[in-house]
N, C-alpha and C positions, 0 to 999 in steps of 0.2 A: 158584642160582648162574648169573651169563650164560656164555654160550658163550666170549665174552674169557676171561673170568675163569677157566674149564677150561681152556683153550689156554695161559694164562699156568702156570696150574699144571704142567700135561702135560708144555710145551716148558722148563720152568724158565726165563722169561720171556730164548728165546733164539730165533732163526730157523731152523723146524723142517727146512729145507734146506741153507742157511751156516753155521748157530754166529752171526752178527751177533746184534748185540745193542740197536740202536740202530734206532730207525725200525718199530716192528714192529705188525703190526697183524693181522686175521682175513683169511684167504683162504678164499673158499668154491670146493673142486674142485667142475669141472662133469664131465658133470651131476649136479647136486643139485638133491633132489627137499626137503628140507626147512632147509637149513643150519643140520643139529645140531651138536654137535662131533665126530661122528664124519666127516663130509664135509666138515667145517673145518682145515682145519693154521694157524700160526701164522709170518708170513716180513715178511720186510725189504723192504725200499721198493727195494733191489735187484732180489733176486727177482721179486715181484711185477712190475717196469717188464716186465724180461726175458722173462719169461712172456706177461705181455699185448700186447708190442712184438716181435716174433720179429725185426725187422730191425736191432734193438739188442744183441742176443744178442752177451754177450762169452764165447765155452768156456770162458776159463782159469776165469774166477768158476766153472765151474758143475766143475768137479773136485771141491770137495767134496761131490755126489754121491756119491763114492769111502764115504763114513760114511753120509751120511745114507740110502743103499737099502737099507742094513740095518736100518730104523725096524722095531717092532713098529705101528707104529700102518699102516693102510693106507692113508689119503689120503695120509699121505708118500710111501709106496711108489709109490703112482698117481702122483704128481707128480714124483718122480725117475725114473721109466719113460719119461712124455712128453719131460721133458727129454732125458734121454739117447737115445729114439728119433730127435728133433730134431735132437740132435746127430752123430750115429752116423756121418757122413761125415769129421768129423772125425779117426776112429779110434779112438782111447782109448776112448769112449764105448761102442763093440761089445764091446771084454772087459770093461766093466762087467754091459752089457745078458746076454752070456754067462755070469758069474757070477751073476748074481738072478734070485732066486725070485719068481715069486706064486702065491696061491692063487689057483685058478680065477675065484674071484667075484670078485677086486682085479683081475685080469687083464684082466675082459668090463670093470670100469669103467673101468680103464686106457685102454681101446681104445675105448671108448665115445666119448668126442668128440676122439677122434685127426682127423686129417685125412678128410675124405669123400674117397670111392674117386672119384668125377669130380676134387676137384681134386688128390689123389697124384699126382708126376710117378712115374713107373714108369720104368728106363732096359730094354730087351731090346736082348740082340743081333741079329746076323744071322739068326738062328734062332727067335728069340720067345722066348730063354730071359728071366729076369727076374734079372738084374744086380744083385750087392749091393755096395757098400763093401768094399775088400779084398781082395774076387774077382782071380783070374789070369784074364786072356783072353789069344786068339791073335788073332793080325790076319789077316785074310783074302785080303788082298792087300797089293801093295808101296803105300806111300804116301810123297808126297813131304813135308817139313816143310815147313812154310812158314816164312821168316825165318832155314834156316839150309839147306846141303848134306847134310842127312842125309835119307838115304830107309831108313824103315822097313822091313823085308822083310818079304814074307808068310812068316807061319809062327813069329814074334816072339813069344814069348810077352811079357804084360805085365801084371806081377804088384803088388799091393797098389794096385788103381786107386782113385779118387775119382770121387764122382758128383756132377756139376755139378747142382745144386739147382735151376734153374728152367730144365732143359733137359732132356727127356730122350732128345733123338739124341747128345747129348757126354758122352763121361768124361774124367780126365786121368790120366795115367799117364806113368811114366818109357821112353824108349826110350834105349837107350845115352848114358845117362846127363843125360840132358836131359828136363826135364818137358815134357811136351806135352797138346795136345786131341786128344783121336782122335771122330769120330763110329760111333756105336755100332751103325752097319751096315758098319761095318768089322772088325767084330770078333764072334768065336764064346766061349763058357765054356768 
């Protein structure tokens, strides 16, 4: 039997991340050292663009997520973990990432060809602490807005921040009531 032909069975010829049923084809997770059907899942021409395109990535598609990280199979698993690590600044994404499980071995390959540590942007504070998605920070001193008469105070807390993705001196966050950019030597965990 080919490997299609297991994945069709497996996935009851549906996209082993969306439920799509239309457009489906073999996806080999990397790294794969043989592309059996154990290191294969089964996905849609969606899927797949989005995964291989990161700067095409739409979140709302990838909520169903929400089902498919509870696969028994583990290339799924691995493949709904990247994604939702990918997307985790988002929000939603983090109480997925918070409710799932992997076993150790799905885990190491999960992380296996996640992002190389040279090109992760890392956000730290004032401090060198390492800044996640959601974190509350203080500000450290007063800052002026720019574009409006609002000056920040030191001592501000500012709670469920966002991390600008290809920066990592900037977050955003609400200051009385107004979203804003703060740069991240402004600010303590």
């Amino acid at each position: 039997m080919s490997t299609e032909t297991e994945l069709q069975a497996r996935s009851e010829c549906k996209c082993e991340l969306c439920g799509a049923s239309d457009n489906l084809g073999v996806y080999e997770v990397p790294p794969a050292s043989g592309g059996g059907v154990d290191e294969c899942i089964f996905i849609c021409e969606t899927c797949r663009g989005q995964i291989e395109n990161p700067e095409t990535v739409n979140a709302n598609h990838w909520r169903c997520l929400n089902d498919s990280m509870w696969s028994q199979v583990p290339a799924v698993q691995v493949m709904a973990w990247r994604m939702l690590n990918r997307l985790k600044a988002e929000g939603w994404p983090q109480d997925l990432l918070d409710m799932m499980y992997l076993e150790d071995e799905t885990r190491a390959w999960a992380e296996a060809a996640g992002e190389s540590d040279e090109d992760k942007v890392i956000h730290r504070d004032s401090n060198g602490a390492v800044l996640e998605a959601g974190d509350t920070v203080t500000l450290t001193k007063d800052l002026d807005v720019k574009g409006s008469s609002i000056t920040a105070k030191r001592g501000t807390a500012v709670r469920n921040i966002r991390l600008v993705q290809d920066n990592a001196e900037q977050i955003e966050g609400r200051v009385d009531g107004q979203q804003i950019v703060i740069l991240t030597k402004f600010v303590k965990k």
